[in-house]
N, C-alpha and C positions, 0 to 999 in steps of 0.2 A: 504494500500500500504506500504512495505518494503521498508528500506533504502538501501536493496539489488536487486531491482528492475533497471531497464535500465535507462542509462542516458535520454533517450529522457521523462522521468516521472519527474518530481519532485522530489527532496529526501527526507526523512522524516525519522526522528527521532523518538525513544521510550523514553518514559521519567515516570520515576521511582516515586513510591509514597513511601514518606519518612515515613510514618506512617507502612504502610504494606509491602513496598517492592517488591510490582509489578508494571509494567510500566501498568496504566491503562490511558496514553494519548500522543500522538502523535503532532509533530509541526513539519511544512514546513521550509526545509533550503533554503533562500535567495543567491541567487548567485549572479555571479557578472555582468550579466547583470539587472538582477531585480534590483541590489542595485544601479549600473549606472542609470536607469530610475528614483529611487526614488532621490535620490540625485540632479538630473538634476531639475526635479520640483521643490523641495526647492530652489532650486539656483533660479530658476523663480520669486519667492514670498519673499524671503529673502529680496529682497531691498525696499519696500512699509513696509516689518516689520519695517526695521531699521527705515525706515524715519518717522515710525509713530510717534516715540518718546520715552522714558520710562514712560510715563504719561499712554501714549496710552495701549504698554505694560505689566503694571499693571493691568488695566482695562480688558484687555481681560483675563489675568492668573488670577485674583481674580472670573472669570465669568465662567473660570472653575472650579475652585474650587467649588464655590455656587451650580455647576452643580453636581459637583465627591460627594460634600458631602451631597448633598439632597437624595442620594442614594449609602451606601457603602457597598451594602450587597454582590454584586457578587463581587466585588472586594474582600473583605474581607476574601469570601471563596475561591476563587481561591488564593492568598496568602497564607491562613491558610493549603490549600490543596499542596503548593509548601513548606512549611518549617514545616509542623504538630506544629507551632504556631501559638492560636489565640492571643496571647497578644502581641505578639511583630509585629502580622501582623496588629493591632490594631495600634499599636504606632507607625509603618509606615506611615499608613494611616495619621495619625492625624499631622504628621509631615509635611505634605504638605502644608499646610495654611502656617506654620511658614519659610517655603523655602520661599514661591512667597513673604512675605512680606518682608523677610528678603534680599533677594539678591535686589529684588526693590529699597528697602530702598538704599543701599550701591549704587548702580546703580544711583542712582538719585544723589549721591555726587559725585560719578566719572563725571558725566555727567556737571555738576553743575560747574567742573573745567575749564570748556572751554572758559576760558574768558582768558584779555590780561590780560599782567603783563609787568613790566619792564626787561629785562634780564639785568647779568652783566656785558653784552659788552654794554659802553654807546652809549645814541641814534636806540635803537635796543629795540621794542616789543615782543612778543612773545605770545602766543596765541595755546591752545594744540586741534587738530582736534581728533576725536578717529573714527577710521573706526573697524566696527565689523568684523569677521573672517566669510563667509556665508558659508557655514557649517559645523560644530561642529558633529564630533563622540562620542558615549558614550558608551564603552564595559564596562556591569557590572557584579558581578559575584552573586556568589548564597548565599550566607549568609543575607542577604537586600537586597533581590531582589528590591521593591520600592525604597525605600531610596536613596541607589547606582545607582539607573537609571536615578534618578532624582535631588540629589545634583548639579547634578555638565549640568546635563539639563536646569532646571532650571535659576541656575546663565547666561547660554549662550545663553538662550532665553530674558533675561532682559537686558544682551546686547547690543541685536538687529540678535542674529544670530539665525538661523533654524538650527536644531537636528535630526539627526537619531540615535536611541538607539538598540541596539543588549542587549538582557540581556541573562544569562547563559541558555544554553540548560539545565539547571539540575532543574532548576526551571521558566521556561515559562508562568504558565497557567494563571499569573495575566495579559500578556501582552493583551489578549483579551477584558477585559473588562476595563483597562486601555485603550485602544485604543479607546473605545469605547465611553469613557468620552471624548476625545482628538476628534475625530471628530462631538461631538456635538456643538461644537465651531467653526464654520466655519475659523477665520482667524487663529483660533490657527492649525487647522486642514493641514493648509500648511504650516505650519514652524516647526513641531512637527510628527514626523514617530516613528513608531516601528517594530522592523522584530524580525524575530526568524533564529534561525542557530546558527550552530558551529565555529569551526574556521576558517574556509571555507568564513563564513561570516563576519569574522572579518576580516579576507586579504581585502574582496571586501569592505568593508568599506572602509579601510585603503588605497584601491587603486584610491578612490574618494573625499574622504573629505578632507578638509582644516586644521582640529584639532584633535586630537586625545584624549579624557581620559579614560583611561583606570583602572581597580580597580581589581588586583586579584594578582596571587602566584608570586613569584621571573622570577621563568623560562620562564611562558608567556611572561609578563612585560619584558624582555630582549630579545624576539622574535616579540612584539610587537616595542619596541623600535628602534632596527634595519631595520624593515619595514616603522614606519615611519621614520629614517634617509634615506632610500634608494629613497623615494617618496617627502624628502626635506620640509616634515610638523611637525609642532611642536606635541608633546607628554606630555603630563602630567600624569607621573603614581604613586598610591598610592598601595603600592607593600604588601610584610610580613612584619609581626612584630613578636619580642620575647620579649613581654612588659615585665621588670623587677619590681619589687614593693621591695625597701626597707623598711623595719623598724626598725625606729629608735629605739636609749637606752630609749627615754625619752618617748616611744608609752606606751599607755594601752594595751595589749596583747589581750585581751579582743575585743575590738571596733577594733584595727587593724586586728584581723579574722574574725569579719563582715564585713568589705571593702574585702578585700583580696577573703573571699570566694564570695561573690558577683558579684566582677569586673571579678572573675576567670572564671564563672561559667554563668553567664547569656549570653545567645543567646546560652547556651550549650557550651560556649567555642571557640562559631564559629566564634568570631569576630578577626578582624585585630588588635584590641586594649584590647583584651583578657590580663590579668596577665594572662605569663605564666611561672614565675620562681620568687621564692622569698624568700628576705635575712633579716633573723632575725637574729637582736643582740643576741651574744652567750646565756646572763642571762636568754635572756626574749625566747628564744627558746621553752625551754620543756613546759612552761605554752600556748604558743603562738599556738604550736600544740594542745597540749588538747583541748584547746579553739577550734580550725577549727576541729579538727576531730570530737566533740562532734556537730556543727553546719553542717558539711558538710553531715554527718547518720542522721539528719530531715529533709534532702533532699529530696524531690519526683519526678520521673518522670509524665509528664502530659501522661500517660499510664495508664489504658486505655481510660481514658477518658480527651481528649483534653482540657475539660475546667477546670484543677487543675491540682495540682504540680505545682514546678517550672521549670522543666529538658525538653525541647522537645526532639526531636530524634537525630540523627546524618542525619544532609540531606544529604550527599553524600555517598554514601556506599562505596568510595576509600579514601573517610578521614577516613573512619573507620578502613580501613588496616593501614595505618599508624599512629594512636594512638597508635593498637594493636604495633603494629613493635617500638615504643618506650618505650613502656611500658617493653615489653619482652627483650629491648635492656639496658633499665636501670635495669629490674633485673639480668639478666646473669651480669653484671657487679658491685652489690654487694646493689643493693636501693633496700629499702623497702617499700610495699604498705602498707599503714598505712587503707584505705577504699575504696573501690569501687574499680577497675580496671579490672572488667570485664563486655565486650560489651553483653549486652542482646539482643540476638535475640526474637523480638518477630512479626514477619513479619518484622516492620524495625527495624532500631538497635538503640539501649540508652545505654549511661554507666551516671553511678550513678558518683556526685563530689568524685574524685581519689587524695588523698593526699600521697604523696611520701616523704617519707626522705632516709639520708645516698645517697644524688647523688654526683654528679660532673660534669665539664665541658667535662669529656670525654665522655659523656652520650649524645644521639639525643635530650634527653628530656630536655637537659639544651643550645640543641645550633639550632636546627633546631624547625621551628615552627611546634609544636604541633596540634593545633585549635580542643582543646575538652576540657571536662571538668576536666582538668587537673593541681593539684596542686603541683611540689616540691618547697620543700621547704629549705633551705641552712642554715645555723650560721655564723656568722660573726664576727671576735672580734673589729677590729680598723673602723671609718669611711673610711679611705682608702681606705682597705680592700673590703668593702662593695661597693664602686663608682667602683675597680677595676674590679670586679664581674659585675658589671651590664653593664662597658663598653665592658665586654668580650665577642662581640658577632658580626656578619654580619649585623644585623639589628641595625634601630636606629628611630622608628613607634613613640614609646610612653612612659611612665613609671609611674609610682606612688612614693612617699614616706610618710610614714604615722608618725607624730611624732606630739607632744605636744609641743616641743619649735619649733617657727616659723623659729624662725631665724636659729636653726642650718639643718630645712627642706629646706631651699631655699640654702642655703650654699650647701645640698648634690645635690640636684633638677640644679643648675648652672654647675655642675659639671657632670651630665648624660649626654652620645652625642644622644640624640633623640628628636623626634620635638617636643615632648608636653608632661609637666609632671603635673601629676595632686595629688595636694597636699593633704591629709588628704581627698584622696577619692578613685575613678580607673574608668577608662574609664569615663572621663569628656568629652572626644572630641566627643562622641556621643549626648552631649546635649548644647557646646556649639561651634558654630557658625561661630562666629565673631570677633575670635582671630585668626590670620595669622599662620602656621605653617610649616616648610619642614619638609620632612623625613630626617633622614639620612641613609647613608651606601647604603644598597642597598633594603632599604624599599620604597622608591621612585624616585624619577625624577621632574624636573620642578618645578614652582611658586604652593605658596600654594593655596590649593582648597579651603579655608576656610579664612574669611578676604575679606580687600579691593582687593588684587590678585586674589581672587576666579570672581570677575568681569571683572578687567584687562588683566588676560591672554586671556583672546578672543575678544581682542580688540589690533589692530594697532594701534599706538600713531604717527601723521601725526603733524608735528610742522611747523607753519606759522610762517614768521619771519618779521616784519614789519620795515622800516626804516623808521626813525620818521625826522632826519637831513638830507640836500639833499646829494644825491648818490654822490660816489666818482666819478671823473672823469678820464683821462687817466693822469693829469698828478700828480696824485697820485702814479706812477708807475717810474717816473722816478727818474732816480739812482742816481740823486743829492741830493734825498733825505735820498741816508743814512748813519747813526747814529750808533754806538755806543757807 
């Protein structure tokens, strides 16, 4: 059945294989009475979750897990078959354990709060109630399909709230047998959905649920955003990035282009926390290139065979046009490709790590998120200079700075306006956690997904107030009493 078939069918999407480049599989779009229905039964079940406890909780997400990971073979390959990665659909997987124990853990100290205290007004208790949010939206997109579906699921379900998850039509097919695990758990089975659909399906989310997070491009996230301001729900989105990586005078040139091409280039470039522009001190410049361009040509695409190289494909074949459309916009305007910068067709599309010099800020390539395997690279004479550079931009996602003196790396790192910089390395936020972080500019929105907040924001704080002294009476009101 065609998505050009009558409305009284079901609509159904084609969905594209990133390896070859034909749609060889098809998913049903949830609308917005189907999502109304599924919504409604969460809501049913959601309050027996909360009241079980985060003890209780734990218990049941660790019994899935035992479940997912006694057997991850169909998961693995429908992943691997949604991004033509098996090592990064691997390290999705594997990353699940360390979610449920992880937001648990944090969960069990929020929870752990609710005890009295003294307030500062004397005579007066205080005592914090936390009511969970019943249920929790979670639009993800297609870079971590897993991952992104489940972040920020996850922490909402340790809460106490029930989840319905939409992930990107571009990459679907893992949702099946992830479901699959998710209903073998009976209690988890009714706090815990997943649909497939388009946008379509993300209004009707958005026209039902209580919470919104959402994880994809600038423009969405600002059509998202105004949806849920119109429906009076809160949003939390984690938008683009145009991660900047300085390095420092006092870097090895050497070790700083193994970070750099690494953080640049792994998931293919496709991440939100991707280096996508980066400023070497003037001196250490021309060695600094030799260095990446000699490591970036021992590059391999995992073509043709999935299980080597490091390069998987470009999953969306319309990120593909706009690499190309950057690439072409920095050379008409005077950059030079120093390797790689052309997209291989071969069924699907790869480009090899692309190192760029001679750019500028007046270049796509140095102001609009790229999300490929794409390196320029800039000179820089003064620290100034180089902090001026890195704040010159709409985004504010992430950053790196790589240097051998600590102190003058936290000096430049204090001075970036983005949520997380990660020192003498790139893309740390992918492996850790449990450090709090906003976006800035217009890389996100809302309390950070990571940290004590990653639990908090879907939770209502209900404050009990106790008088300890006897209550005032009336004539505490009277006007003989006052004083100045």
């Amino acid at each position: 059945m065609s998505s050009t078939q009558n409305s009284d069918a079901q609509r159904q999407l084609p969905v594209r294989n990133p390896r070859t480049g034909i749609a060889d599989h098809t998913i049903d779009v949830c609308n917005d009475a189907e999502m109304a229905g599924i919504v409604s039964t969460l809501r049913n079940h959601q309050p027996e979750w909360a009241a079980a406890g985060i003890a209780h909780r734990r218990k049941v997400l660790r019994s899935w897990i035992e479940h997912l990971y006694a057997d991850k073979t169909l998961l693995l390959e429908a992943l691997a078959a949604d991004t033509g990665r098996r090592l990064l659909a691997t390290t999705e997987i594997n990353a699940l354990q360390a979610l449920v124990e992880g937001w648990c853990y944090l969960g069990e100290q929020v929870f752990e709060e609710s005890v009295e205290r003294p307030s500062a007004t004397p005579g007066i208790g205080i005592k914090s109630h936390y009511i969970p949010n019943q249920v929790v939206g979670v639009i993800s997109p297609w870079n971590f399909p897993l991952l992104l579906s489940t972040i920020d699921s996850i922490a909402a379900l340790a809460a106490g709230c029930a989840v319905v998850i939409k992930p990107s039509e571009v990459t679907p097919r893992f949702v099946e047998p992830l479901a699959a695990s998710i209903n073998a758990i009976p209690e988890l089975r009714d706090v815990m959905k997943l649909v497939t659909g388009d946008g379509e399906t993300g209004q009707a989310m958005i026209n039902h649920v209580d919470t919104i997070c959402f994880t994809g491009s600038v423009a969405t996230g600002q059509r998202v955003a105004k949806a849920c301001a119109a429906n009076f729900i809160p949003a939390y989105l984690e938008l683009g990035g145009k991660d900047p990586a300085v390095v420092l005078p006092s870097a090895d040139p050497g070790h700083a282009a193994t970070i750099v091409l690494r953080a640049s280039v792994q998931a293919t470039g496709q991440a939100c926390q991707s280096l996508e522009r980066v400023y070497v001190h003037a001196p250490l410049f021309d060695q600094f290139i030799n260095e990446l361009v000699a490591r970036a040509e021992n590059a391999q695409l995992n073509y043709p065979d999935i299980n080597k190289g490091q390069l998987g494909p470009l999953i969306f074949d319309k990120q593909a046009e706009i690499i190309a459309d950057h690439l072409s916009d920095a050379v008409a305007k005077g950059a030079t490709i120093l390797c790689g910068g052309t997209i291989e067709n071969h069924g699907g599309l790869w480009l090899r790590p692309t190192v760029v010099t001679n750019v500028t800020h007046d270049m796509k390539l140095m102001t609009e998120e790229t999300f490929g395997p794409v390196i320029p690279v800039m000179p820089y004479e003064t620290l100034d200079e180089a902090i001026a550079l890195a704040n010159d931009s709409d985004f504010g996602l992430s950053a790196s700075v790589i240097g051998e003196d600590l102190e003058e790396a936290e000096f430049v790192a204090r001075r970036i306006d983005v949520g997380a910089i990660s020192i003498n390395d790139g893309g740390l936020t992918t492996e850790v956690f449990d450090a709090g972080k906003n976006a800035f500019k217009l890389s996100g929105l809302g309390e950070s997904r990571m940290g004590r907040s990653g639990i908090t924001r879907f939770l209502r704080q209900k404050a009990l107030l106790f008088r300890k002294d006897p209550a005032k009476g009336l004539d505490s009101l009277d006007e003989s009493q006052a004083e100045i």
